[in-house]
N, C-alpha and C positions, 0 to 999 in steps of 0.2 A: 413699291418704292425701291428706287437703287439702293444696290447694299454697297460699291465702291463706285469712283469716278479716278479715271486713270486720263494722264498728260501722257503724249510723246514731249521730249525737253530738245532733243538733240541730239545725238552723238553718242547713239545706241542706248539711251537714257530713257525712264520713265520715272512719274511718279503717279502712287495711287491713294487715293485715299478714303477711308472708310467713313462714310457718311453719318453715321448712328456721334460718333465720339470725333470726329475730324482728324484723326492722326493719319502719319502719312508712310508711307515706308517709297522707298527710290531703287529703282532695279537698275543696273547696266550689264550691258552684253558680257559675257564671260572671254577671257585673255582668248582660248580655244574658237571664236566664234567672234572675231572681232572687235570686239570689246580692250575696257580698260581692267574691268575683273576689280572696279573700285566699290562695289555696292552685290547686295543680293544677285543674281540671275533668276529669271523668272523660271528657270525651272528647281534654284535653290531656295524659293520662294515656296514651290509645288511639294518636294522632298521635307522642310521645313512645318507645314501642314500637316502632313500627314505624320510627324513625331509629335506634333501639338498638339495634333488631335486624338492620338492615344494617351497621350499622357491627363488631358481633360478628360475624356472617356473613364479612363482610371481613376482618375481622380472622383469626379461622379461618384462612380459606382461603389469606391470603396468606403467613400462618406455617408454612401446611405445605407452601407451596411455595419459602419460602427469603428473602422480603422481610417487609415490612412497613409497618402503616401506622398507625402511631403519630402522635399527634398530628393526625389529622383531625378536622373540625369535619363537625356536620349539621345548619344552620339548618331547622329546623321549620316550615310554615305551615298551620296549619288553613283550611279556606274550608269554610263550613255552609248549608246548604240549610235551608227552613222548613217545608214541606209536602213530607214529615214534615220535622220538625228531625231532621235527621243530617249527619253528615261528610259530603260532598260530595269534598270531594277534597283528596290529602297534597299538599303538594309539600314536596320534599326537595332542599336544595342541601347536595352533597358537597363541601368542599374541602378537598385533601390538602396537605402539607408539600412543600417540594420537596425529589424524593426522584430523581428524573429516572427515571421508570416507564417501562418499553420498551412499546410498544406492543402488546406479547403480556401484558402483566401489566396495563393498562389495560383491556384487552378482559375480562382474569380478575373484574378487579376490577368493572365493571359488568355481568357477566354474574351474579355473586354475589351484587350486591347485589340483585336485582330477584327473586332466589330465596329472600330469607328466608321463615321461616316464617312472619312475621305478613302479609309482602305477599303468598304465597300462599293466606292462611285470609280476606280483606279482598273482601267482595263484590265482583262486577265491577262493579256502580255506582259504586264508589268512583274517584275518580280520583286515579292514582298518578305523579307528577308528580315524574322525577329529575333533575336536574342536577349534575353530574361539573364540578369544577370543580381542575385539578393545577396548580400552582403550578414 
């Protein structure tokens, strides 16, 4: 079964939307790349994932071992290359609540993140750039 169904609309526009729940989320080209820069980019769609998907990975993992980490922030930064244009590299700044993390659950906690599925499936060229930041 499809897991998304995506529209071209127009005028460097998409929309896509996830089948399971029908929600929709709408990409347009970024100002750099012809675009209006008025919606996601589908590669701050791609950057976007891969903070979400650490922070669910973490989250998982630290629920089944008895804490949590509610209330974490993942500041996002894309940096793109031109030849070819592509992601070049994430950088991901973690910072958590204070929650006063032992140092065995710190270690859990960026051992997990650096295992999700999308920083696993991310070419090696990509550079994956985390910063752990505990309050």
């Amino acid at each position: 079964m499809e897991t998304v169904k995506s529209i071209y609309l127009g005028e460097l526009r998409t929309q896509a939307t996830h089948i399971q729940s029908d929600t929709t989320i709408n990409t347009d080209a970024p100002n750099d790349n012809h675009g209006k820069g008025e919606a996601f980019s589908p590669t701050d769609l791609f950057v976007a994932s891969f903070g979400s998907c650490m922070l669910t990975i973490m989250g998982i993992s630290a629920q089944a071992h008895g804490f949590n980490i509610d209330g974490t922030t993942a500041k996002i930064t894309k940096i793109m290359s031109a030849n070819p244009r592509r992601v070049a590299e994430i950088i991901v700044e973690l910072t958590f609540p204070q929650n006063n993390y032992s140092d065995k659950e710190k270690k859990f906690i960026e051992l997990c993140a650096k295992e999700c599925p999308v920083a696993n499936s991310l070419h090696p060229d990509v550079k994956q750039t985390v910063i752990f930041n505990y309050l």
